[in-house]
N, C-alpha and C positions, 0 to 999 in steps of 0.2 A: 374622546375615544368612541362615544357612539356616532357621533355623527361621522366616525371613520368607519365602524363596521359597515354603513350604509352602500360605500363604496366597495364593498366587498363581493365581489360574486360567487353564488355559487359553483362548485365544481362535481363532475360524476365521478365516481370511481368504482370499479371492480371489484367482487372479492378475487381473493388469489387462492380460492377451493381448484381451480383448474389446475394451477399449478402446484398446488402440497398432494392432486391426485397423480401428477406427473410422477411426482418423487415416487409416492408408493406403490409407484408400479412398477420402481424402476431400481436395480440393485446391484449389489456388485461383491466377488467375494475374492479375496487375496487369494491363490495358491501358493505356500512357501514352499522355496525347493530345498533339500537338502544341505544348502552349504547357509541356507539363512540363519542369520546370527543371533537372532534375537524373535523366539515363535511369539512374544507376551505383547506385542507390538502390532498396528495396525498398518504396517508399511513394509517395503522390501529393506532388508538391511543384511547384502549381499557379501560374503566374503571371496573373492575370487583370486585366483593368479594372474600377470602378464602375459599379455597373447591372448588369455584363453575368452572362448568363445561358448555361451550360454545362452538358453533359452528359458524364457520365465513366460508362467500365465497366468492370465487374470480371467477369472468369469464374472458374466452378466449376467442377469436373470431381467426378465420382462415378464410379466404377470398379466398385462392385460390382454383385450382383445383384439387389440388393435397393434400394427409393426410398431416400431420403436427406432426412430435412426437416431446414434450418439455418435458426437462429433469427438475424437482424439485428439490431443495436443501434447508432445514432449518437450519437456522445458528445463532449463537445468536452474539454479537456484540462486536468487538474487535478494538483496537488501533493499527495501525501500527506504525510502528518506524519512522514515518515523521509526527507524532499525525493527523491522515485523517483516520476516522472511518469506519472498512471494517463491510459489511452486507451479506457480501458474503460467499463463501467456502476457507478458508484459512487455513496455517501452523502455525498462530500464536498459541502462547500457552493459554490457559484459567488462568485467575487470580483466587488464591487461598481462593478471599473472595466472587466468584461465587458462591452461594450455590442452584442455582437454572438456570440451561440453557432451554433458550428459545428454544433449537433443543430438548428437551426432555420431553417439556410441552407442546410441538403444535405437532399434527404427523399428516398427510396426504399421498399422493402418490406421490412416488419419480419419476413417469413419466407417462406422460397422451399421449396418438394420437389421434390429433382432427382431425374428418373427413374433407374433403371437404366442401368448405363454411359452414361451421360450428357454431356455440356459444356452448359453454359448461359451467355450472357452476362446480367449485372445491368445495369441502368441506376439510376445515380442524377443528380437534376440538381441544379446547386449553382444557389443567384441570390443574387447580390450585392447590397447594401442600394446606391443611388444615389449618399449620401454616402461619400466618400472614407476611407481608416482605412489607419493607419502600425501597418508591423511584420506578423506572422502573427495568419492564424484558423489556431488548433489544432486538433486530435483525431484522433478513429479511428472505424474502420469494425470492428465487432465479430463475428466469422463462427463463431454455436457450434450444431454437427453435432449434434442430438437423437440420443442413442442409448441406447435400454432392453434391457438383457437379464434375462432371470430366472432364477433360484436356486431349483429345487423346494425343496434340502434347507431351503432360511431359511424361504421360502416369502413371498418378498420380494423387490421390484423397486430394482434399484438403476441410476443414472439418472449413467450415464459424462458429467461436466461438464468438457470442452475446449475450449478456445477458440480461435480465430486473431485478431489486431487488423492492422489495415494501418493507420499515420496519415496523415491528411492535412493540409497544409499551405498554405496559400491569404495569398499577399500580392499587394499592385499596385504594389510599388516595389523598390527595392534595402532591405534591412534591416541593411547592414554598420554603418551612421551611427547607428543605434540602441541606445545604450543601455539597460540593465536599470535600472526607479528604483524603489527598495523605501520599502515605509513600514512601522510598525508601528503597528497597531490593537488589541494590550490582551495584556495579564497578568493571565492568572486563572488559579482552580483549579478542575477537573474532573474527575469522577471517571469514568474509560474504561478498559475493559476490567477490572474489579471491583478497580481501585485508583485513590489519587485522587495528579494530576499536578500540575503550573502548566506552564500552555501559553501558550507564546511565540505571538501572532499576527501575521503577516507575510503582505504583500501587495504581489506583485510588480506593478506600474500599468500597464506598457507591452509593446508588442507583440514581445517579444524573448523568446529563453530566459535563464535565469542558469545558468550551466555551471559547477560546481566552486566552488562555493560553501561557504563555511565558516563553524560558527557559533560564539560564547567567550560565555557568559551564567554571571555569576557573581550571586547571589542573597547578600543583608546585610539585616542589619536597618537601620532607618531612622537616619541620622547614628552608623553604625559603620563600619570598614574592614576590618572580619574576614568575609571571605566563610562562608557559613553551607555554603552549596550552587556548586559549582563543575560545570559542563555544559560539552562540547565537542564537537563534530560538522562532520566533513568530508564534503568531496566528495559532496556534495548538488545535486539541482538543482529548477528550478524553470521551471513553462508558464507560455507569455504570459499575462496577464491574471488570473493567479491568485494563491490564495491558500495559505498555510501553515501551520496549526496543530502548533507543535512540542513536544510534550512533554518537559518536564525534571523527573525524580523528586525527589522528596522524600528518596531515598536511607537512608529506616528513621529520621530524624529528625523526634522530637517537633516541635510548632510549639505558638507561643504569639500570642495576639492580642495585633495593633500593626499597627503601619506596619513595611514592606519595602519596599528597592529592589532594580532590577533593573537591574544594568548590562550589555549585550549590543552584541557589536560580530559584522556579518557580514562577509566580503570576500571577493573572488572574484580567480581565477590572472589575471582580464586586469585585475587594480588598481581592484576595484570596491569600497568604503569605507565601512562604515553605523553608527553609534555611535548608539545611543540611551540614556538613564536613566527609566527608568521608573519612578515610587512606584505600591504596592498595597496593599491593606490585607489582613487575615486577620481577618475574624468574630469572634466568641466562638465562634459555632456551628460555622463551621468548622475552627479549630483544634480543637475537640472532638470531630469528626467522624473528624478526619484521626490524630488520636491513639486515636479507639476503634479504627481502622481498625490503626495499627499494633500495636494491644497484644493485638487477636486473632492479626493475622500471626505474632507473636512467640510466645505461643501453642502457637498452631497447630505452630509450626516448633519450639519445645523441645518438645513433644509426642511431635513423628513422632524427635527427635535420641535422646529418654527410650525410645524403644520399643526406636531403632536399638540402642543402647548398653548397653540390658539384654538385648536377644538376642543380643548377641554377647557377652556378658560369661557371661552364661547357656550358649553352645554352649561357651567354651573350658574351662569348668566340668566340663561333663558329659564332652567328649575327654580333659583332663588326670585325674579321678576314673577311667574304663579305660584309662588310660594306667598309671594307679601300680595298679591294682587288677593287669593282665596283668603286670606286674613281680613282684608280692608273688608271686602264683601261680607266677611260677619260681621264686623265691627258697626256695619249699616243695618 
């Protein structure tokens, strides 16, 4: 182990005072209108009619002495594959029972420069499609403060990436009588993030969140009862209208072409109840893929275990040899 830190170099780094002064200088305050439904709340949580057509505003404040340019981004509201609701600007895909996004019913200015000590009010206006819709339009309102400072010594601009989200929330009913109704749309295999997964896809249909959500996916071969791969995951949630891609690892086990099933059950604290069996297949190609994948992994890792294990075998070597050597020398 020391004669591995040896190999280690150092590195520089920054504080991030530039950037915790970005923030405080940089702020923002809800205006709730009239028909908000809830003032105790740090977001819009809009009740509106069909058709109708509103204008909400947000202010800025900038405090320092210097402009302020913040970038906007409207987003409507998605699941990530660890079920943690983004409000943000993301890659995930839209669910197919969306029939109405929140980045297309609210439009305002996707970038503002607020002067020196400053307040500004935003305007955005929401318009409601004429047809009626059960449950919530989700998302958020993305508020990120551009700020560059430079570093003679790097000789390189580094580009302080903070953001604020406020969500918004927009129904035209009571949404207490609404249930969460889930489907599952497939079991595959994918290779994310330079490792390959089978990802559970799930698709929450209706206009509700799922709160505390739990998932049990145990993975067999086809007419076995010996779970291969066992997966579990709690207190997850899930946006109206969206969808889920859950990754479950392979767990360092080879696979073999055939047929797999998938048995996975989800349920939620208010008694919400989903069981599915799914059959999939496995390639020739892809279980060959999935296997060259781990046999470098493996690899790779007795590799760096081989390095560990002869450098320390090597240091207590070289300590115990002046160890008996400064012995002998008294003993003389």
């Amino acid at each position: 182990m020391g004669i591995t830190c040896l190999f280690i170099r150092p590195s520089i780094a920054f504080s991030d005072e530039p950037a915790q002064n970005s923030i405080k200088d940089f702020s923002y305050e809800v205006v709730f209108p009239e028909n908000q439904h809830d003032k105790n709340v740090g977001y819009y949580d809009l009740l509106m009619k069909p058709g109708e057509k509103q204008t909400i505003q947000l202010k800025m404040h900038n405090v320092s002495d210097k402009p302020l340019k913040v970038a906007i981004d409207l987003n409507s509201a998605k699941t990530n594959g660890n079920g943690v609701i983004e409000y943000g600007p993301t890659d995930l895909k839209k669910d197919v029972s969306l029939n109405y996004d929140l980045a297309q019913i609210v439009t305002g200015p996707q970038e503002v420069t607020l002067k020196p000590n400053s307040t500004e009010t935003i305007d955005f206006v929401i318009t409601l499609p004429e047809a009626a819709f059960e449950g919530y339009l989700a998302g958020g309102i993305q508020l990120k403060p551009i700020v560059k400072e430079e570093y003679s010594q790097e000789k390189s601009i580094i580009i302080n990436k903070f953001a604020f989200l406020i969500g918004v929330l927009i129904h035209e009913s009571s949404t207490e009588k609404i249930k969460p109704s889930l489907k599952l749309n497939d079991v595959s295999l994918k290779l994310k993030n330079g490792s390959y997964s089978l990802f559970v896809d799930l698709s929450n249909t209706k206009g509700v969140f799922v709160e505390k959500m739990d998932a049990v996916i145990n993975i067999r071969k086809n007419k076995s009862s010996k779970n291969l791969i066992e997966f579990r995951k709690q207190d997850m949630r899930m946006a109206p209208h969206s969808n889920i891609a859950m990754p479950v690892s392979l767990q360092n086990q080879k696979i073999t072409a055939g047929e797999y099933t998938a048995d996975i059950r989800i349920t939620t604290a208010d008694g919400g109840n989903w069981t599915w069996v799914k059959n999939f297949t496995f390639t020739k190609i892809e279980a060959e893929k999935v296997n060259q994948y781990m046999n470098q992994n493996a690899q790779s890792n007795f590799s760096g275990w081989w390095l560990l294990s002869f450098s320390t075998v090597l240091l207590i070597t070289i300590v115990l040899f002046f160890l008996l050597k400064k012995k002998r020398l008294r003993i003389k």
